[in-house]
PDBQT receptor file of N, H, CA, C and O in Angstrom, charges set to zero:
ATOM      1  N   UNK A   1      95.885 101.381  98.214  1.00  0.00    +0.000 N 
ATOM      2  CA  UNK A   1      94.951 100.276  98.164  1.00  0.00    +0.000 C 
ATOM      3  C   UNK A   1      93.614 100.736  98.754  1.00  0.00    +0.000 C 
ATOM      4  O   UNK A   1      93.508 101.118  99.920  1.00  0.00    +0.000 OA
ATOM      5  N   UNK A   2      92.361 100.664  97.676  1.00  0.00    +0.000 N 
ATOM      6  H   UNK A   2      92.447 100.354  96.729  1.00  0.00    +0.000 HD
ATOM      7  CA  UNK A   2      90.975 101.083  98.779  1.00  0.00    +0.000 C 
ATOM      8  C   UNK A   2      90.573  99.982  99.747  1.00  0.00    +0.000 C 
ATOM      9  O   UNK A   2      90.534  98.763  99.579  1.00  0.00    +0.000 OA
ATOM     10  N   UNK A   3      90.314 100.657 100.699  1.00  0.00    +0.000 N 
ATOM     11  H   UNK A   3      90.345 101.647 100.836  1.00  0.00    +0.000 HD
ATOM     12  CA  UNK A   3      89.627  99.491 101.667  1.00  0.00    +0.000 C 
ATOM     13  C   UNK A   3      88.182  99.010 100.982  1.00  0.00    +0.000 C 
ATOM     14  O   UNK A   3      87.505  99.645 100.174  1.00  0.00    +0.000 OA
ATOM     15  N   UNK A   4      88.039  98.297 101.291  1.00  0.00    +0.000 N 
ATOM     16  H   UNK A   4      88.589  97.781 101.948  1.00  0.00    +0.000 HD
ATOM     17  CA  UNK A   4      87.007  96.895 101.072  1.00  0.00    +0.000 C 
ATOM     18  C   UNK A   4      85.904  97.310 102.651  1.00  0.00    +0.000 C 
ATOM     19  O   UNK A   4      86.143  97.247 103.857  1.00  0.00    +0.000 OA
ATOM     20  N   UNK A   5      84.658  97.735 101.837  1.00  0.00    +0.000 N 
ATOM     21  H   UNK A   5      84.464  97.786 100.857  1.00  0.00    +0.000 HD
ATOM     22  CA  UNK A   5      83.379  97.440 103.235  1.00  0.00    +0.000 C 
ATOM     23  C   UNK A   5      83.125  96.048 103.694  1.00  0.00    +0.000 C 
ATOM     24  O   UNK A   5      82.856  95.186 102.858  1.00  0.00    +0.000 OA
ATOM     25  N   UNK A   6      83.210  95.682 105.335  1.00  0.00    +0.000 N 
ATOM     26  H   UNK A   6      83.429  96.382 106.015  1.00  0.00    +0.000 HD
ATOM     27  CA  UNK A   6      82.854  94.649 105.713  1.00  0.00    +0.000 C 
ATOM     28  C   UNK A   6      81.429  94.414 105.902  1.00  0.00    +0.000 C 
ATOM     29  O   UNK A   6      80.839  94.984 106.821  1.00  0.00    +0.000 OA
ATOM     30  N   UNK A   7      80.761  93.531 105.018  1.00  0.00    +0.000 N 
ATOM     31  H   UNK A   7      81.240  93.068 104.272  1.00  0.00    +0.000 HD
ATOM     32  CA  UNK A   7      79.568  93.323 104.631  1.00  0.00    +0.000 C 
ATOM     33  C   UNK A   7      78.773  92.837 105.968  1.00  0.00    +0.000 C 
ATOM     34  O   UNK A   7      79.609  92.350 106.728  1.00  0.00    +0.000 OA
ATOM     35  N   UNK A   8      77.064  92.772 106.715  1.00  0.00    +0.000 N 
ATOM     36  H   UNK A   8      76.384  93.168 106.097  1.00  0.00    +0.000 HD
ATOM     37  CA  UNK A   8      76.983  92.486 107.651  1.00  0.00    +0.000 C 
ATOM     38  C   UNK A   8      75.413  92.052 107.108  1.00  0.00    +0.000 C 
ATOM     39  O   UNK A   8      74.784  93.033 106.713  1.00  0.00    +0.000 OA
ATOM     40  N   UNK A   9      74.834  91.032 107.041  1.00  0.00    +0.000 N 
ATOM     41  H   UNK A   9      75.345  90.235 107.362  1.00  0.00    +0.000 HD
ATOM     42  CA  UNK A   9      73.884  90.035 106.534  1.00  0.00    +0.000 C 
ATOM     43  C   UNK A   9      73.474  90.152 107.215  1.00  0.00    +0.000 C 
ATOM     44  O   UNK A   9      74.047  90.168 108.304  1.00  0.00    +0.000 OA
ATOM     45  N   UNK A  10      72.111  90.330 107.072  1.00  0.00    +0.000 N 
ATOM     46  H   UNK A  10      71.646  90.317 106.187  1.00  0.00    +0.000 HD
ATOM     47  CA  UNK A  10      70.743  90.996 108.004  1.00  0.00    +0.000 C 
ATOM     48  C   UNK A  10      69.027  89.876 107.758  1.00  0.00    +0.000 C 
ATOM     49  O   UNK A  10      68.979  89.798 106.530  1.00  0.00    +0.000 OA
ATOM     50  N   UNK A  11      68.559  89.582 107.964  1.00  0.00    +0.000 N 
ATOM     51  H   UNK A  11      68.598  89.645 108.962  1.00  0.00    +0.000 HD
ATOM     52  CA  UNK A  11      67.368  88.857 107.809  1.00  0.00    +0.000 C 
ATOM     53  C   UNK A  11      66.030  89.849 107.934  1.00  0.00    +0.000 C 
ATOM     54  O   UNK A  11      66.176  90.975 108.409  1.00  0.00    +0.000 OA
ATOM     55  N   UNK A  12      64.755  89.396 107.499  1.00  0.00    +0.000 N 
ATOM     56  H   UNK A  12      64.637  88.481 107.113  1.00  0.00    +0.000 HD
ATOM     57  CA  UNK A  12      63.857  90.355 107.256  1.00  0.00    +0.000 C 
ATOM     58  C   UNK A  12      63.577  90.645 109.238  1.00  0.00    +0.000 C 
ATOM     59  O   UNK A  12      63.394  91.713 109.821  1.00  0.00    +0.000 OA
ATOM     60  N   UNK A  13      63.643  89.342 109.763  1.00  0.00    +0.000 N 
ATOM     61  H   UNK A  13      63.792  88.473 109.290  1.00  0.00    +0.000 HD
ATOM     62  CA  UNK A  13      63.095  89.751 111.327  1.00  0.00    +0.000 C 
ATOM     63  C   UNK A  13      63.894  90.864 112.028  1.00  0.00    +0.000 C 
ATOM     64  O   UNK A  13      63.404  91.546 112.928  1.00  0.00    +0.000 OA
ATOM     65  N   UNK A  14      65.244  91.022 111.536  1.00  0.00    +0.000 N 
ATOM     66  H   UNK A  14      65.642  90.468 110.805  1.00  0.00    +0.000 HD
ATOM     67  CA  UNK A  14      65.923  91.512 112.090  1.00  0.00    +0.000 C 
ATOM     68  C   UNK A  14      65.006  93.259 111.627  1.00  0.00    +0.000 C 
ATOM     69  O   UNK A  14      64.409  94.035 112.374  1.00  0.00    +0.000 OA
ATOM     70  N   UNK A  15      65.168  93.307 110.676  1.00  0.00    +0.000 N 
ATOM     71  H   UNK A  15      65.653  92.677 110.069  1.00  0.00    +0.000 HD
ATOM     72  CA  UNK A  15      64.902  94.859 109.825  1.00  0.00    +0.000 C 
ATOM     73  C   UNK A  15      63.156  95.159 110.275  1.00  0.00    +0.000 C 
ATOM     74  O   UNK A  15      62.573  96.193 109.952  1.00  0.00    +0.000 OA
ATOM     75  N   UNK A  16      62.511  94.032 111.068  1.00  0.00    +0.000 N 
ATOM     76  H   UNK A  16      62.985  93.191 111.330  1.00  0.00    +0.000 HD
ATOM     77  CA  UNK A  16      61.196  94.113 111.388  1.00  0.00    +0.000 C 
ATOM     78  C   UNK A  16      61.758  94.775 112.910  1.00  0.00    +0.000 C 
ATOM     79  O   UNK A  16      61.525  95.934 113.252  1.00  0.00    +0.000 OA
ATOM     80  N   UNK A  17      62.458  93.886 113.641  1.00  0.00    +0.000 N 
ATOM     81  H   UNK A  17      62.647  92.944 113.363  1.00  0.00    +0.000 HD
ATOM     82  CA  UNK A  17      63.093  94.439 114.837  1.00  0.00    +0.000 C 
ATOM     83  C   UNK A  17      62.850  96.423 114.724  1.00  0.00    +0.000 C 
ATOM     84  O   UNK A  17      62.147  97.303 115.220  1.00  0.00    +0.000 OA
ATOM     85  N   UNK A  18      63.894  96.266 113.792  1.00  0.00    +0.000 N 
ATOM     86  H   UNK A  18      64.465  95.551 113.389  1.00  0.00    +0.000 HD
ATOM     87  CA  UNK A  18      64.249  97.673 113.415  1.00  0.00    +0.000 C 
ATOM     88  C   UNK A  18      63.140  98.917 113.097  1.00  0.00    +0.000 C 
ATOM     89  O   UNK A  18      63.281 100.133 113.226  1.00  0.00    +0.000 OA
ATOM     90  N   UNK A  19      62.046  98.166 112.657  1.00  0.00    +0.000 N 
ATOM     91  H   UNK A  19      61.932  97.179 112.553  1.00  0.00    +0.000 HD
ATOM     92  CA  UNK A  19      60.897  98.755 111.965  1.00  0.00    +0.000 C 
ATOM     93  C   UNK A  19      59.874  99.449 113.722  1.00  0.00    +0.000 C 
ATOM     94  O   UNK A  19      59.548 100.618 113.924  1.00  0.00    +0.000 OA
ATOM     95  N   UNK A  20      59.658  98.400 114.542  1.00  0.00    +0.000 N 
ATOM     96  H   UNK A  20      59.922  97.450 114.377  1.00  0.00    +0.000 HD
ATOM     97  CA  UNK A  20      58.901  98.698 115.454  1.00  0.00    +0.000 C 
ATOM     98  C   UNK A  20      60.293  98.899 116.436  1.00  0.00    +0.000 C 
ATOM     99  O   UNK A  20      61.254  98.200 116.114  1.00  0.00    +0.000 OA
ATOM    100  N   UNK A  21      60.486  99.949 117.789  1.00  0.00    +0.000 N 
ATOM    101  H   UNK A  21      59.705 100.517 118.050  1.00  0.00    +0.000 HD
ATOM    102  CA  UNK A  21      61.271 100.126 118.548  1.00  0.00    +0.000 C 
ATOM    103  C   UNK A  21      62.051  99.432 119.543  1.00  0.00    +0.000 C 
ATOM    104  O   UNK A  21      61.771  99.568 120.734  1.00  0.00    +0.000 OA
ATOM    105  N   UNK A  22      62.991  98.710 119.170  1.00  0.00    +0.000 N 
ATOM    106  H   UNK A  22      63.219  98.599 118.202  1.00  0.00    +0.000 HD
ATOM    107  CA  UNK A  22      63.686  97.493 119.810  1.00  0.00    +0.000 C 
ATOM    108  C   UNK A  22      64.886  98.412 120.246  1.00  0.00    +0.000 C 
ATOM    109  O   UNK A  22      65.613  98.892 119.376  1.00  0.00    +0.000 OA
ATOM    110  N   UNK A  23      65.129  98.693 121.733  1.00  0.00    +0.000 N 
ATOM    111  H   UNK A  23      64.538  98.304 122.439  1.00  0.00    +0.000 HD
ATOM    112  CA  UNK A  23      66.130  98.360 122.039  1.00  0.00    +0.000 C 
ATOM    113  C   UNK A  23      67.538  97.914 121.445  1.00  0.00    +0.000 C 
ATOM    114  O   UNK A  23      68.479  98.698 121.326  1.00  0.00    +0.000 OA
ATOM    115  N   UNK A  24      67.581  96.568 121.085  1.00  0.00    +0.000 N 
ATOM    116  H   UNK A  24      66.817  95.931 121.182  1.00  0.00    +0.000 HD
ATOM    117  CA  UNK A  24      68.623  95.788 121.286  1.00  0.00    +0.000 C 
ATOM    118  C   UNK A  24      69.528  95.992 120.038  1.00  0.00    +0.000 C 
ATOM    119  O   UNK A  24      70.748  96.109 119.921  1.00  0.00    +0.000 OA
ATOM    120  N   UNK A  25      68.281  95.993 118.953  1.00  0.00    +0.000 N 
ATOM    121  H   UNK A  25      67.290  95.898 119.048  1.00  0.00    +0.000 HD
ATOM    122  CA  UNK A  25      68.454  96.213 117.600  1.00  0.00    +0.000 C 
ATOM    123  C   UNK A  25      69.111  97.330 116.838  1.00  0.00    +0.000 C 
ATOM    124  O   UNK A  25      69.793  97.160 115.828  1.00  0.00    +0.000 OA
ATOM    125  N   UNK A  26      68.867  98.407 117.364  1.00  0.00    +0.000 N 
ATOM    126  H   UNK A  26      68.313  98.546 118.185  1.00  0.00    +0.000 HD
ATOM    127  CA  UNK A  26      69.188 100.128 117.318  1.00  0.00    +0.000 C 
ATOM    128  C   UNK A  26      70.448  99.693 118.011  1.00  0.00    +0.000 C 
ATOM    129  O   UNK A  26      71.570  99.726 117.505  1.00  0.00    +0.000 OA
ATOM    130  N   UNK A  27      70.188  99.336 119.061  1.00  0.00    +0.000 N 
ATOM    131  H   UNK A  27      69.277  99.309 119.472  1.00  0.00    +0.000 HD
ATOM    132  CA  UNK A  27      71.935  99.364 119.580  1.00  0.00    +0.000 C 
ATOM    133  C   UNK A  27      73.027  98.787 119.138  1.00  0.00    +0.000 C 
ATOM    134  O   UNK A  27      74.165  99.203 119.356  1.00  0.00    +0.000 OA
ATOM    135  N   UNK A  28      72.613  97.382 118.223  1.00  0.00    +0.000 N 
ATOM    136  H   UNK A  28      71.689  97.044 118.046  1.00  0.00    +0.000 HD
ATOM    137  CA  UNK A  28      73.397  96.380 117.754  1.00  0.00    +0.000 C 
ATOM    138  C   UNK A  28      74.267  97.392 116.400  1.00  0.00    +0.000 C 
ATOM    139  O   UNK A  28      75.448  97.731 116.327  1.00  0.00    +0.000 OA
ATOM    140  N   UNK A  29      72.946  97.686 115.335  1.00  0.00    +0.000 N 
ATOM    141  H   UNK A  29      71.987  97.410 115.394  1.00  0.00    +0.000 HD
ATOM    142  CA  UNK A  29      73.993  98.406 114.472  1.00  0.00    +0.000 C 
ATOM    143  C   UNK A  29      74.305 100.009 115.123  1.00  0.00    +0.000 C 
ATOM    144  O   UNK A  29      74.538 100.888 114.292  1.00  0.00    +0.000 OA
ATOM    145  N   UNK A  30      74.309 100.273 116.162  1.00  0.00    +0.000 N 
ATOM    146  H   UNK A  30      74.120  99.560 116.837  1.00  0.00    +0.000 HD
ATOM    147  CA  UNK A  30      74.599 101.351 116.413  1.00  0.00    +0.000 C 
ATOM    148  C   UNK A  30      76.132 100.833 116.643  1.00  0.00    +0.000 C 
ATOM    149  O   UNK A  30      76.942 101.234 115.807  1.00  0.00    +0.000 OA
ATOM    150  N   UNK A  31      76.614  99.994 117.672  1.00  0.00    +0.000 N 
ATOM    151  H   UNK A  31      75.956  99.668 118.351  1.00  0.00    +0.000 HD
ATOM    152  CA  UNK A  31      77.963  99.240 117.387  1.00  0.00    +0.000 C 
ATOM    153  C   UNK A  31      78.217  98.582 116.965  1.00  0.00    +0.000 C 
ATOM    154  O   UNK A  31      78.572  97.712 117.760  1.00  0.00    +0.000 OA
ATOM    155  N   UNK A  32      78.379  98.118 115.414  1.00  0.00    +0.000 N 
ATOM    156  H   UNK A  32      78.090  98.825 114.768  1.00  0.00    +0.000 HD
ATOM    157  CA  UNK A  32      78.864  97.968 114.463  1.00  0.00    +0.000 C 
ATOM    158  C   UNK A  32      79.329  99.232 114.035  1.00  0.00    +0.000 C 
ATOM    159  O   UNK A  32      80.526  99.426 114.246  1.00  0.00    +0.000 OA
ATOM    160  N   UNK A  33      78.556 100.348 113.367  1.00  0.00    +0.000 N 
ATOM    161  H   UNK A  33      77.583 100.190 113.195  1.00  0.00    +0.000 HD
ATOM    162  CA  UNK A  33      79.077 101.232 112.635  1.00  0.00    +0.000 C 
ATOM    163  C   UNK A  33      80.281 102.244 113.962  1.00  0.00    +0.000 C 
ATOM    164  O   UNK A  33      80.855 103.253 113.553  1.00  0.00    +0.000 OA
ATOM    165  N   UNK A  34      80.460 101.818 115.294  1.00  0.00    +0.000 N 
ATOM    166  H   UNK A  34      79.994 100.998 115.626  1.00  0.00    +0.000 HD
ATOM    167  CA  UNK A  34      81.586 102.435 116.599  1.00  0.00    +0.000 C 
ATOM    168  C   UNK A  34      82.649 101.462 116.029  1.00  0.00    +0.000 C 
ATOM    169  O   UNK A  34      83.815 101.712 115.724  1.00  0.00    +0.000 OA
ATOM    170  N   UNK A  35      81.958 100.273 115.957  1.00  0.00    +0.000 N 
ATOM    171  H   UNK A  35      81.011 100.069 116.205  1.00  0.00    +0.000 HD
ATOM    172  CA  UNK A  35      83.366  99.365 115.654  1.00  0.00    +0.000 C 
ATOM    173  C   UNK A  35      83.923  98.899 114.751  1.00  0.00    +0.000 C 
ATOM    174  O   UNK A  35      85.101  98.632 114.988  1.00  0.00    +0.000 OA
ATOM    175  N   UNK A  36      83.480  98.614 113.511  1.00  0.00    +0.000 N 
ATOM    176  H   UNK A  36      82.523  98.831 113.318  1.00  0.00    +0.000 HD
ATOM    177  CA  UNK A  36      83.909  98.303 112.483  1.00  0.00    +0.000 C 
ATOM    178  C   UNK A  36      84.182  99.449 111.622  1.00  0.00    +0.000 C 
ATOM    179  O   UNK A  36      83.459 100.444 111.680  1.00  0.00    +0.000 OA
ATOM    180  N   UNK A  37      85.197  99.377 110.812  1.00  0.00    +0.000 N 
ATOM    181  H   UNK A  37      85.784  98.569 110.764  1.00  0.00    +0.000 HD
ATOM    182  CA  UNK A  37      84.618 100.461 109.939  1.00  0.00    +0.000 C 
ATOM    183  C   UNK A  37      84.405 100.602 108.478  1.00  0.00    +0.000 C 
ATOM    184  O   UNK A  37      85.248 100.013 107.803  1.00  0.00    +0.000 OA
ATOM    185  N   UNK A  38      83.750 101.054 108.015  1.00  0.00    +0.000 N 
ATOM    186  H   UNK A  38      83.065 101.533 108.564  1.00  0.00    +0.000 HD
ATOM    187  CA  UNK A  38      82.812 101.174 106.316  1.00  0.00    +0.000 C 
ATOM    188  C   UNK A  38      81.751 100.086 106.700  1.00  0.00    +0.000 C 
ATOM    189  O   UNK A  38      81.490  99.468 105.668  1.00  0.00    +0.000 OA
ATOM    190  N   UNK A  39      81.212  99.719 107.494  1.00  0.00    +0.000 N 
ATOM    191  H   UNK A  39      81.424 100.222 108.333  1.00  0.00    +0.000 HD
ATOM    192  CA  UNK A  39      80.329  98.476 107.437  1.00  0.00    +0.000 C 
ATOM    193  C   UNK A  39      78.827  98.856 106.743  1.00  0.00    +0.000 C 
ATOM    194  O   UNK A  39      77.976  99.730 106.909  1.00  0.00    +0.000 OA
ATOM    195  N   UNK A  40      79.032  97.552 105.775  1.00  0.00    +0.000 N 
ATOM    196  H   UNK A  40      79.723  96.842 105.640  1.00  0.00    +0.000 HD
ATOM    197  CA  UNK A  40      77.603  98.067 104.978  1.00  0.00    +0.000 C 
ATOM    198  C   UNK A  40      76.416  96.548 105.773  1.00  0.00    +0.000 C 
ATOM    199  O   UNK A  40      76.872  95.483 106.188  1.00  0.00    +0.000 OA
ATOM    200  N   UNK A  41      75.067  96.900 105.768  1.00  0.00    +0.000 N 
ATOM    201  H   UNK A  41      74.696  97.765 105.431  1.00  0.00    +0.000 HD
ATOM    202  CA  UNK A  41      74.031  96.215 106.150  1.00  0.00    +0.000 C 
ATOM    203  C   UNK A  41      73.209  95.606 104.526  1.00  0.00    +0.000 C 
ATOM    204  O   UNK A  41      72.656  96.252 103.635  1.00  0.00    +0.000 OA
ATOM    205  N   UNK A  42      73.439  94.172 104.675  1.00  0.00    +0.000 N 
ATOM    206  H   UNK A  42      73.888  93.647 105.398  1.00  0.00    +0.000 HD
ATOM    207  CA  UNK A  42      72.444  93.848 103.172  1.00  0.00    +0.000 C 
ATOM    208  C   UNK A  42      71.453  93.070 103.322  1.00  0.00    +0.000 C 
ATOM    209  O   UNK A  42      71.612  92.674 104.477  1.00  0.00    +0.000 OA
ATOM    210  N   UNK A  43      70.531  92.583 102.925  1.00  0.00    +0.000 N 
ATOM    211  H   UNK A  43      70.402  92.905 101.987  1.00  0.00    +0.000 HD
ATOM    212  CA  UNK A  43      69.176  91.975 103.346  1.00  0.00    +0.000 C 
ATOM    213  C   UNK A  43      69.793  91.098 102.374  1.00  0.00    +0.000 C 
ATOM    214  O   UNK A  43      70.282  91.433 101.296  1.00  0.00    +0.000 OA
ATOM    215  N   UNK A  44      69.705  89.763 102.948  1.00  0.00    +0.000 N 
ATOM    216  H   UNK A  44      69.308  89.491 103.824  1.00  0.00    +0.000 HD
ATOM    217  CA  UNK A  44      69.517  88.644 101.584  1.00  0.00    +0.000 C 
ATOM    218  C   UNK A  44      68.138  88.437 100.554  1.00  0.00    +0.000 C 
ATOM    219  O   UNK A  44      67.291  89.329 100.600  1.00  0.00    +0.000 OA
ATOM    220  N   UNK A  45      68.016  87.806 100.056  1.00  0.00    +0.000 N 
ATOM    221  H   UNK A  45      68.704  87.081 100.019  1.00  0.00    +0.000 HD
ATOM    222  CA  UNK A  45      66.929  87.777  98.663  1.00  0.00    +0.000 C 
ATOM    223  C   UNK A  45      66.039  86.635  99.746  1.00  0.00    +0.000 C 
ATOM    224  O   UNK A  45      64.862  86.753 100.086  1.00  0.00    +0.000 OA
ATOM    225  N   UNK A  46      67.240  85.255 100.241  1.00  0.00    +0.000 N 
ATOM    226  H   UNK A  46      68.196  85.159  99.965  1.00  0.00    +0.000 HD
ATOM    227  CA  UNK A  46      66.036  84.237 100.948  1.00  0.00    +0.000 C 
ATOM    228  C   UNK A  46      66.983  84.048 102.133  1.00  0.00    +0.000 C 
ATOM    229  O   UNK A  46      66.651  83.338 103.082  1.00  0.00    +0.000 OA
TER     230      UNK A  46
């Protein structure tokens, strides 16, 4: 059976976070991808 990626819904502020040097942000998906595993990041449309 293939495993299935657990999907992780992201907003544009968040990926702005990401854009200029946040701390919190870098660290957040830094554990996700320690803890989950296959986790994919998707931007919604709205």
């Amino acid at each position: 059976m293939a495993r299935r990626s657990t999907l992780v819904a992201v907003d544009t502020n968040f990926l702005l976070d990401l854009a200029v040097p946040k701390d919190w942000a870098q660290d957040l998906v830094d554990d996700f991808r320690e803890r989950v595993p296959e986790v994919e990041f998707v931007v919604l449309p709205r």
